[in-house]
N, C-alpha and C positions, 0 to 999 in steps of 0.2 A: 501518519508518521510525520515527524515534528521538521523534518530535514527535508524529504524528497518527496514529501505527495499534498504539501504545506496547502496547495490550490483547495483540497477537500479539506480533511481534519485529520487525518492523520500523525495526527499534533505535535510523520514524514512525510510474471508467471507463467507461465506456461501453466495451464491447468492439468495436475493430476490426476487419472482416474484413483481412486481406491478399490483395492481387491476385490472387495463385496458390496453390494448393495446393503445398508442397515436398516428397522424402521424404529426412530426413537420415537415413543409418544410421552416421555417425559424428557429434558433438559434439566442440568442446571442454569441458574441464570450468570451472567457474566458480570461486568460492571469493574473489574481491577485490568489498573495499566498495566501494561508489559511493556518490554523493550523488543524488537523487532530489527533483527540484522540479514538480508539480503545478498547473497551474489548474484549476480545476473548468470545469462544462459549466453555468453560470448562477450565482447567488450561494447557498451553503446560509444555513440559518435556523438556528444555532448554538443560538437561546434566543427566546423573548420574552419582553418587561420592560415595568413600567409606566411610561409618561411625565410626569412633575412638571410640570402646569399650573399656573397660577394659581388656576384652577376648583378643582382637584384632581389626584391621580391618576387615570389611563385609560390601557388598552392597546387601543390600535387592532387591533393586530396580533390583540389576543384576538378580538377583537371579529367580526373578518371572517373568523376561522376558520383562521388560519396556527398551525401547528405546529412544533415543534421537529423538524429534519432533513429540512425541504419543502426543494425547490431552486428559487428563483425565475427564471424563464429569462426574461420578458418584461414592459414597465413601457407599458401603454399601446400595446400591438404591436410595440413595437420590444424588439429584444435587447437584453438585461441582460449586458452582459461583464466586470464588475468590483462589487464592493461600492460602492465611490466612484462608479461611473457610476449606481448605483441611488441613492445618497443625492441627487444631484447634480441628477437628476430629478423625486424628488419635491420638492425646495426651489425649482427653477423653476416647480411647480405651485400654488406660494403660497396652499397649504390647502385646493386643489381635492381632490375625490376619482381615486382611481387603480384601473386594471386592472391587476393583477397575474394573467401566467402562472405558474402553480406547478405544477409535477412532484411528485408524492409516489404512490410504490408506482407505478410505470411508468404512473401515469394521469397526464392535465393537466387542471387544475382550474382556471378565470377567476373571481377572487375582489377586489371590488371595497374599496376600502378610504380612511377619511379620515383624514388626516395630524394630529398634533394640536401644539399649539403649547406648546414646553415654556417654563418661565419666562425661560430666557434668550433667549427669541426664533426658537429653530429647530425646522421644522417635522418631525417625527417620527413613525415609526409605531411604536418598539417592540419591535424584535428585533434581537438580536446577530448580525451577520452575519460570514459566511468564504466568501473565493473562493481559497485556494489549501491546496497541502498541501508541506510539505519535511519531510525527514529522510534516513538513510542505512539500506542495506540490502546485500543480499548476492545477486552473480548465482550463478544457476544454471550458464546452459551457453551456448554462443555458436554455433551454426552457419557454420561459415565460406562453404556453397553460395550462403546466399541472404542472411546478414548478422544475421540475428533472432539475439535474446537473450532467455533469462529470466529473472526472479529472482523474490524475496519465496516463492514457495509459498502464497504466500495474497492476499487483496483488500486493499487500500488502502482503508481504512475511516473516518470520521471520529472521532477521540477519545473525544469529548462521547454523541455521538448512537449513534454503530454502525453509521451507513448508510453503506455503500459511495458513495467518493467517483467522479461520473459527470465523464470525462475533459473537458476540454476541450483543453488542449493539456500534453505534458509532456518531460520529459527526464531521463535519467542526466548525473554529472559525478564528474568524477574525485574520489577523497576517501581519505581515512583514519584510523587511528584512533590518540586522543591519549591516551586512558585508560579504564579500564574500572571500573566498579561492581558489584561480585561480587555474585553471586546468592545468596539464601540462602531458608530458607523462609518464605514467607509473604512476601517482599519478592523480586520478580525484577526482576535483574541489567540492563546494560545496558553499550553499548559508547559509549563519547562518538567522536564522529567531528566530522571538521571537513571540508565539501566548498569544490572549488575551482569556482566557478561559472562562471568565464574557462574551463573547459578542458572543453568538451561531447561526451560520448562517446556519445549515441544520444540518440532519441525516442521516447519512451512511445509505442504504437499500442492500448494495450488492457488494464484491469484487469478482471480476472474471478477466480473463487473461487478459482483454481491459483495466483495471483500474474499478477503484469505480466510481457508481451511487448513488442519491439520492435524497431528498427533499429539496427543500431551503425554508425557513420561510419567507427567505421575501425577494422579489425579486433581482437579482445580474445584477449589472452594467455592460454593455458590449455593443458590437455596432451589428445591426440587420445583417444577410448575410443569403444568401441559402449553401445548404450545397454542394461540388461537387465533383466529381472523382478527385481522384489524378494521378499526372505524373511527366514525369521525367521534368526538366526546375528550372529554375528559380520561389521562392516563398518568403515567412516569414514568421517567427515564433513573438505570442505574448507572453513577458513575465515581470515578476517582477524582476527586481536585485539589485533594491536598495528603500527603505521604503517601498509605498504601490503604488509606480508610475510606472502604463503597456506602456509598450514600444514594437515597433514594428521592426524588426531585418530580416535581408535580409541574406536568405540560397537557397543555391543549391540542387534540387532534382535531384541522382546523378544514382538512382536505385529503380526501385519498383516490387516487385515479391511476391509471395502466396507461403503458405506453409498448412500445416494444422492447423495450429493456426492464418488463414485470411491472412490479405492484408499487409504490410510491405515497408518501406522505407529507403534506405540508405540518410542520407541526408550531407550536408559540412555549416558551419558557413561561412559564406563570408563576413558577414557586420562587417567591418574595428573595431569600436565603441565597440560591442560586444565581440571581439576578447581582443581586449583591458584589458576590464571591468572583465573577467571572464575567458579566453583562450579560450572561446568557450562556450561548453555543459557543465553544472555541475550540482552534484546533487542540486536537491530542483526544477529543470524544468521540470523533466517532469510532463507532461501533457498541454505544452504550446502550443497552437491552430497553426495549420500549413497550413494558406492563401495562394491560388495560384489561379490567374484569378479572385479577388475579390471572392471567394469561402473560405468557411471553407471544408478543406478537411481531415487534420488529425491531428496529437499529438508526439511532441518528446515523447519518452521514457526512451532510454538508449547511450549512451557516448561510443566510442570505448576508451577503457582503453590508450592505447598507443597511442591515437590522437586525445584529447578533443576536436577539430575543425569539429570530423567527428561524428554521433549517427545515429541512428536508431528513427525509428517511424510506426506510423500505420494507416489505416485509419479511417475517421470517422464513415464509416458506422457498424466496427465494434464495435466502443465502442456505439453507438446508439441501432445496436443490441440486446448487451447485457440488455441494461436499457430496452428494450423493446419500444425505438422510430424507428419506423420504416419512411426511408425518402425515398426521388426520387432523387438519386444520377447521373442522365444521365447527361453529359455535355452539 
């Protein structure tokens, strides 16, 4: 995502179960941007800052123990569903103190906190807050059996902080791209995209380390393939890099090894065209479907910073996984 997950390529969860278990052993392939808009699952803590009293400076926020990238889910017992409804609540408290639920590292921690008065009159505690995430990105694959989709190859992260952002509610929409920022070393690339937020093509159900899964409303364009092992050789990647027209692009699978975060790819841009168009990998691609043997095998993800030409990827059985498609990955 082109705004908040910029580190990767996101060129910006809480994970969902889904009802059933499915087994797709065909896909379609992915390869078109979307636009991707996010609410969070409570308000995150962007920052905290000091408040300009009268008295002086003071940060409450420091004070009571909040941290940059806590998520605050609860003001007082009741849910937190917007930054505005957190601000809006402590200014009816007119300087009382407040319970704050805060989420940080899958604990919750009740953290009592007093508001302070800054000089122009409004009561404040002290931290930069965010409830939401938008940018554009690149699906994977679309299962036509059960309707799920994937994209990104990787988590939805916040900017600033690097914590994974915990879903509240989200969607795909239609988008494309109006110009590109070529990649070069030491500065990576990027696709500028413009999404149409009037035309909603699914909902977000789940970000996890593979990328986001979800629901499409109504069925996604793409061409049928089995899903298969990845290896080292010669492949392509499909992607978007200029309007809404998927193109297919010739790379080297240069390395593949496991860690504990699954299966993983070094890969090299080799198609001349490509190279051209963009220097290579840039944000707004990943999750661009990664063909080899007439198979869907896996998903760019990430750009080595110092050699746009070279990224990283993963495979597909894990982002399947995750969504809860389970395939027959034998060669």
């Amino acid at each position: 995502m082109k705004k908040a997950v910029l580190t990767a390529l996101f060129g910006f969860f809480l994970a969902t179960a889904l009802p059933t278990a499915a087994y797709a052993q065909e896909l379609l392939v992915g390869g078109q941007v979307v636009g991707i808009q996010i609410s969070t699952e409570g308000v995150m803590v962007a920052g905290v800052a000091q408040v300009e009293t009268p008295e002086g400076a003071c940060s409450p926020a420091m004070d009571a123990g909040i941290q940059e990238g806590d998520f605050i889910t609860e003001l007082d017992g009741q849910k937190v569903l917007s930054a505005r409804a957190l601000i809006e609540g402590v200014s009816a408290k007119d300087g009382q103190s407040v319970a704050l639920t805060v989420r940080r590292n899958d604990k919750n921690l009740r953290l009592e906190i007093k508001p302070a008065k800054s000089a122009d009159g409004h009561w404040m505690l002290g931290m930069w807050l965010r409830d939401g995430v938008s940018g554009i990105g690149t699906v994977t694959y679309y299962d036509p059996a059960t309707g799920i989709f994937g994209a990104l190859g990787h988590s939805i992260s916040d900017f600033d902080t690097g914590v994974t952002v915990p879903l509240g509610e989200g969607s795909i929409t239609d988008a494309q791209i109006v110009s590109i920022t070529k990649g070069a070393a030491g500065a990576p690339g990027e696709l500028n995209g413009c999404a149409d937020l009037g035309r909603v093509l699914g909902s977000v159900l789940g970000n996890t380390d593979h990328g986001i899964y979800g629901k499409s409303y109504a069925a996604l364009s793409g061409a049928p393939v089995e899903t298969g092992q990845i290896c080292t050789g010669r492949a392509s990647i499909v992607s978007t890099v200029s309007g809404r027209e998927t193109r297919e692009y010739q790379v080297e699978i240069n390395r593949v090894y496991q860690d504990t975060d699954g299966e993983h790819v070094i890969l090299t841009v080799t198609d001349p065209e490509l190279r051209t168009l963009t220097g290579g990998i840039v944000q707004g691609m990943s999750g661009s479907p990664i063909l080899q043997n007439g198979k869907l095998v896996g998903a760019v993800t990430h750009v080595f910073v110092n050699d746009p030409c070279r990224g990283y990827g993963i495979s597909i059985q894990d982002m399947l996984d995750d969504a809860g498609l389970c395939v027959d990955t034998a060669a």
